[in-house]
Kinemage of the C-alpha trace (Angstrom):
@kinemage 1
@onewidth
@group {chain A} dominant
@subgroup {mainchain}
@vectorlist {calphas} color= white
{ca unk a 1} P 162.755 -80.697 -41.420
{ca unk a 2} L 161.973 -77.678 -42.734
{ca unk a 3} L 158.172 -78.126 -43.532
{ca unk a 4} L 158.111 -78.645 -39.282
{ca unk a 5} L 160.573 -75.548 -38.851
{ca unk a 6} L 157.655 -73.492 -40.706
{ca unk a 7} L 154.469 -74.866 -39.591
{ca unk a 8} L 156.131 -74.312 -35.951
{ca unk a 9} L 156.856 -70.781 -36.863
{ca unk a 10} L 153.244 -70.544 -38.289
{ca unk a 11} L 151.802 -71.714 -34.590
{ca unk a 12} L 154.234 -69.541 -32.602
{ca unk a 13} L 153.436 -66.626 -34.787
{ca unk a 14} L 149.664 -66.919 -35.056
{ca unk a 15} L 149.712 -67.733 -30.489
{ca unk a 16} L 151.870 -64.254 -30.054
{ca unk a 17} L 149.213 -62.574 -32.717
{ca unk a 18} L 146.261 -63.986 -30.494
{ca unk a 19} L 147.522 -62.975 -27.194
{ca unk a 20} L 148.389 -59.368 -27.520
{ca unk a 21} L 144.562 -59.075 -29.338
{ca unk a 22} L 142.856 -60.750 -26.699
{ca unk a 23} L 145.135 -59.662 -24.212
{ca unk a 24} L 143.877 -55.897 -25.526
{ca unk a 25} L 140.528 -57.020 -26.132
{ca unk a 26} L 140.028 -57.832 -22.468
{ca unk a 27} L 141.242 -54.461 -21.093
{ca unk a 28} L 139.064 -52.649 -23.239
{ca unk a 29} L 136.277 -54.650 -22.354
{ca unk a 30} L 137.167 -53.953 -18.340
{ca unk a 31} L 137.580 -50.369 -19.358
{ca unk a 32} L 134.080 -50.025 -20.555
{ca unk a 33} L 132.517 -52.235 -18.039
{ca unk a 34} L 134.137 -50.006 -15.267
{ca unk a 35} L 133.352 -46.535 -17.421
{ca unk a 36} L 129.400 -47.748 -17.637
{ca unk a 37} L 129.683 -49.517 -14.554
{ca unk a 38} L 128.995 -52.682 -14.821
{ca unk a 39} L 132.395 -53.594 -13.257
{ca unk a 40} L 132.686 -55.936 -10.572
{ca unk a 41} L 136.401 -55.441 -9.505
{ca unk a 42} L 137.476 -56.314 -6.490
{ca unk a 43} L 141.053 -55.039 -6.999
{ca unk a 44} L 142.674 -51.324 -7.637
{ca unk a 45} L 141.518 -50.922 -11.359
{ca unk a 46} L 145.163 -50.567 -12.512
{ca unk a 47} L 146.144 -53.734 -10.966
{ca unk a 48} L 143.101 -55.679 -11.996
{ca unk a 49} L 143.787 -54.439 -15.846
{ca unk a 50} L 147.251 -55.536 -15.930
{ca unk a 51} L 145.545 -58.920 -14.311
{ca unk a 52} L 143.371 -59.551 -17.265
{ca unk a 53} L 145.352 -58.183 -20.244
{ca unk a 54} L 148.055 -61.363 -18.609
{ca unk a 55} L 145.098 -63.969 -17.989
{ca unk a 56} L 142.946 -62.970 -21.413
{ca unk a 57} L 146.921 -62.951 -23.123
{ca unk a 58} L 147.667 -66.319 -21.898
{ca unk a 59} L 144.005 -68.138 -23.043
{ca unk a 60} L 145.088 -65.885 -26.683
{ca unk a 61} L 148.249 -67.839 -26.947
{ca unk a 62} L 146.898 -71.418 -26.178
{ca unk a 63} L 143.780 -70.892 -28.279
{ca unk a 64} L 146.462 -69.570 -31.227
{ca unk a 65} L 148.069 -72.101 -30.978
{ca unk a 66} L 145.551 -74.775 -30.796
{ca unk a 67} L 144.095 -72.998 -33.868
{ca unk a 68} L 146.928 -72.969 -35.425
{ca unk a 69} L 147.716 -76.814 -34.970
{ca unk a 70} L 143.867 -77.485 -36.370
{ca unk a 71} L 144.124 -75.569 -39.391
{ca unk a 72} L 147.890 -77.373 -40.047
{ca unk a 73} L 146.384 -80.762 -39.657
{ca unk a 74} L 143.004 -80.243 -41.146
{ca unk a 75} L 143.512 -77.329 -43.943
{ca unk a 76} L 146.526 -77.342 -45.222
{ca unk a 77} L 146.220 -78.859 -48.960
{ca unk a 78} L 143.922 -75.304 -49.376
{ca unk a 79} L 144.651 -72.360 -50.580
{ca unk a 80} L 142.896 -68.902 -48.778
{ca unk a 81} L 140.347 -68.497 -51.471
{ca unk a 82} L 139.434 -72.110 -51.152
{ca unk a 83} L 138.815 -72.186 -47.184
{ca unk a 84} L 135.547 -71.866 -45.642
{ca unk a 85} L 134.958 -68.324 -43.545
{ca unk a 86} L 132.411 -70.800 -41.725
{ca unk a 87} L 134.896 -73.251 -41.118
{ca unk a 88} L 138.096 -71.310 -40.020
{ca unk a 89} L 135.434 -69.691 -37.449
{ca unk a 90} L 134.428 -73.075 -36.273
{ca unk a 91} L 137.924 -73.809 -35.873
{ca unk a 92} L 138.940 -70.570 -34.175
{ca unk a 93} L 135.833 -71.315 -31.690
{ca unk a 94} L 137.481 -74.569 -30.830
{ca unk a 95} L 140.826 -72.897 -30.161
{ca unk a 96} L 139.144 -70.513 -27.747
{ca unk a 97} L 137.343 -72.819 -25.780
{ca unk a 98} L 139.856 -75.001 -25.509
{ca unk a 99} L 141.752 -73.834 -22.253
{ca unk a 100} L 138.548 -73.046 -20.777
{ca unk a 101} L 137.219 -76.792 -20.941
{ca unk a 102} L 140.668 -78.250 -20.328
{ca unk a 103} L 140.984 -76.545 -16.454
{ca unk a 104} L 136.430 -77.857 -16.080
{ca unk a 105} L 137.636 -80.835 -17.081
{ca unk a 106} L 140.620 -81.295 -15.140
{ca unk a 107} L 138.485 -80.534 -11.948
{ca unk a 108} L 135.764 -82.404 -12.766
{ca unk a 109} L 135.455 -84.065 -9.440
{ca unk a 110} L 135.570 -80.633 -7.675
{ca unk a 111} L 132.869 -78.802 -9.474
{ca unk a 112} L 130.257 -82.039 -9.389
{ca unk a 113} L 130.480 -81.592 -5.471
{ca unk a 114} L 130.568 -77.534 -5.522
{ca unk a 115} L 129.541 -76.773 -9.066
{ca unk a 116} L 131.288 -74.587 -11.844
{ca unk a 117} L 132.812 -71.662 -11.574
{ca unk a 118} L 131.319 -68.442 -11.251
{ca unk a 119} L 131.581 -66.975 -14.526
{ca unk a 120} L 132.572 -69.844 -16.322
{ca unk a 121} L 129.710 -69.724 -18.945
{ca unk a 122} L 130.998 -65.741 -19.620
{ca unk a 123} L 134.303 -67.157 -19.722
{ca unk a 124} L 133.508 -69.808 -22.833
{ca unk a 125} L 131.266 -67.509 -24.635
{ca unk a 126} L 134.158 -64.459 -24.591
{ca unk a 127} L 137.025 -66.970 -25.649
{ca unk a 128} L 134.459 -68.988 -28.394
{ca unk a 129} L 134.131 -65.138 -29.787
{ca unk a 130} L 136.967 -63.683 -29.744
{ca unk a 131} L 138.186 -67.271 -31.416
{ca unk a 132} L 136.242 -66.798 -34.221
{ca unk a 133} L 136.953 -63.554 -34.512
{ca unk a 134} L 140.215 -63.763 -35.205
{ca unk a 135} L 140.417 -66.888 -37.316
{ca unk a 136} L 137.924 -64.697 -39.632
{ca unk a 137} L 140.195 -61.680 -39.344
{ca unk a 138} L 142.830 -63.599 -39.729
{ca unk a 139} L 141.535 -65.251 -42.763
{ca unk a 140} L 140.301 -61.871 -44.101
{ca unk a 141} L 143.690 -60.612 -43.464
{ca unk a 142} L 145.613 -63.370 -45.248
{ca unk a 143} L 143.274 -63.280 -48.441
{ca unk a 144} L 143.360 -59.573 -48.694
{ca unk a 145} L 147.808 -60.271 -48.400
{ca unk a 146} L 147.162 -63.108 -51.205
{ca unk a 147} L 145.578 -60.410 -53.732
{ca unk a 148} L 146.950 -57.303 -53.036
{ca unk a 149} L 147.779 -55.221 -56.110
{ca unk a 150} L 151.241 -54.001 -54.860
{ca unk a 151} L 153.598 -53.318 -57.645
{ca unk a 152} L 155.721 -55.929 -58.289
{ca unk a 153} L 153.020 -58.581 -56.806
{ca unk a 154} L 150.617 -60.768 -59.104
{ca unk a 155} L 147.960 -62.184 -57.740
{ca unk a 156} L 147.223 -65.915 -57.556
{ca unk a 157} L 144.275 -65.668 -59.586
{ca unk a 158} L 145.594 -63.439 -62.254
{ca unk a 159} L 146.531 -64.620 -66.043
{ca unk a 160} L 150.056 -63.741 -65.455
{ca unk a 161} L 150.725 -65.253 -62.595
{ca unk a 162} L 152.376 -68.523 -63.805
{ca unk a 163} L 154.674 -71.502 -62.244
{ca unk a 164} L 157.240 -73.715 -63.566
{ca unk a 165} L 156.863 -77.474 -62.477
{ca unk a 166} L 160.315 -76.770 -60.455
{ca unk a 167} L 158.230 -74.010 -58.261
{ca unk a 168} L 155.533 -76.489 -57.838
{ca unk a 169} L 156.839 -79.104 -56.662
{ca unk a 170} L 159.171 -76.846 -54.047
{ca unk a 171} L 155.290 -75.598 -53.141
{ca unk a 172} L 154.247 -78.939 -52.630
{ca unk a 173} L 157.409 -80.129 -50.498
């Protein structure tokens, strides 16, 4: 019961993580489009940067959580040293496109007779970045947490750093 209680912890904390950061990512990408003018609002620019800093927040928090669910199925027997920067990318990709190719999908029908949505290419290749982005930051985050040289903290890796077979198998529960 516990090992769920964690691992759904784990998703709901890495969804929250991913939707303020691409939640922020999007408004500073509208910011700069509108400074440099390559904006295409339609709206009053406050309004239409609460607007995406919502919608890109939303996509953040499926695609964390989607991410999140992968890497539980599919990596946990690893350690952080032991996973793939390559991998948790691919993985972070398929979290961010997820959304994205769930609503095409869905309306399938629609866009053979009218065709996809305007955008919609922009729309995968921002969320497939900004997934792998922050699976790799996360990663790079979660290794640098595993070796910091805090005091008081060993290091996985270092000769000191010992477990009984009690704390093993509790780590292995």
């Amino acid at each position: 019961m516990m090992t769920w209680l964690r691992r759904f912890r784990g998703i709901a904390g890495t969804a929250l993580t991913w939707a303020v950061l691409w939640g922020i990512a999007a408004i500073v990408l509208v910011i700069g489009l509108e400074i440099f003018g390559a904006g295409r609002t339609t709206t009053p620019f406050g309004r239409t940067l609460a607007g995406v800093g919502l919608f890109y927040g939303f996509f953040g928090a499926w695609a964390g959580a989607v991410f999140a669910s992968l890497m539980a199925a599919t990596e946990r027997r690893r350690t952080f040293s032991e996973l793939s920067a390559l991998r948790v990318a691919l993985w972070g990709i398929a979290g961010g496109v997820s959304l994205p190719l769930t609503i095409v999908l869905s309306s399938l029908e629609q866009m053979r007779r009218i065709g996809p949505p305007d955008g919609f290419l922009r729309i995968i290749l921002f969320t497939a970045s900004l997934g792998a982005v922050s699976a790799w930051g996360m990663l790079a985050m979660a290794r640098r947490a595993r070796t910091a040289d805090s005091p008081g903290t060993l290091a996985a890796g270092s000769p000191e750093f010992t477990t009984s077979s009690r704390d093993a198998e509790h780590v292995a529960r």
